[in-house]
N, C-alpha and C positions, 0 to 999 in steps of 0.2 A: 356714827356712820362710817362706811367705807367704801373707799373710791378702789375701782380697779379697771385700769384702762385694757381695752381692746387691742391695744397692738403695742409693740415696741420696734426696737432694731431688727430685732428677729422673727418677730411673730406678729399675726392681725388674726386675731380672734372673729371671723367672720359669721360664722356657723353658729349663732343662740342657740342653745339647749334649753332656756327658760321663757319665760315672759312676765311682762309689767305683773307684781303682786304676787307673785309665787313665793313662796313660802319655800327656803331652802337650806340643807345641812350641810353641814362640815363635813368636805370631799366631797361636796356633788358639782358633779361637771357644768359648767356655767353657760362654756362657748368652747368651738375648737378650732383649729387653723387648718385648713382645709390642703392650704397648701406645703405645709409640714408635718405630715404623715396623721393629720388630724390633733396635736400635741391638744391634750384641752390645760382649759383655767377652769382650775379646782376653784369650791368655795371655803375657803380659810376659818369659816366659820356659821355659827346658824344663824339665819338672818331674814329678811324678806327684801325679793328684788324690786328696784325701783331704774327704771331703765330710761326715765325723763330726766333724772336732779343735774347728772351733767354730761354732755355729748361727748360720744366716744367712750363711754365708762359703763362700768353694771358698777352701782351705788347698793350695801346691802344696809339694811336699817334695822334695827330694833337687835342689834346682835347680840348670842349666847354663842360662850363656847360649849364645846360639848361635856355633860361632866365626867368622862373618862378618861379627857387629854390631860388633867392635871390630877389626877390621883394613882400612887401605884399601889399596887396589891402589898398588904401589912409585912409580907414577908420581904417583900425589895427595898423597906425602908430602911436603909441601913446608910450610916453612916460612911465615907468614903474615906479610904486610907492611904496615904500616901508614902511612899517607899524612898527613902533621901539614900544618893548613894553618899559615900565619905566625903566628899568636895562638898557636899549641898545641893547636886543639883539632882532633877526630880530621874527615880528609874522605875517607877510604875505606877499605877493608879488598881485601886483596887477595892 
């Protein structure tokens, strides 16, 4: 399960894009702040909405990531190399 609250310092998530039970994916707009230029809350992940478990929260349940966030294409798998200048300290990633 995952909780994610409606409002913070900054923001109150006023504006549901969803409802109880909907079924929903990574990056879909959940709520937005009406009164900050509409800013939405993305969904983090695929999940199904549950907008009772705790007040002030859209709770997502049965969650999947998506299987494209953690796989990269055969060719970017490459090992990372790191470039030491003469002291040791780091002067590039590569």
């Amino acid at each position: 399960m995952l909780y994610l609250p409606l409002f913070s310092r900054s923001f109150d998530f006023t504006a549901l894009q969803v409802e109880n039970g909907d079924s929903v994916t990574e990056g879909q707009i959940l709520a937005t702040d009406p009164e900050n230029y509409f800013v939405p809350l993305l969904a983090p992940m695929n999940g199904t909405v549950n907008l009772d478990a705790v007040e002030n929260h859209i709770t997502l349940e049965g969650l999947s990531a998506s299987s494209s966030r953690f796989s990269l294409p055969q060719s970017r798998r490459k090992p990372a190399m790191i470039r030491r200048s003469f002291c040791g300290s780091v002067s590039g990633l590569f």
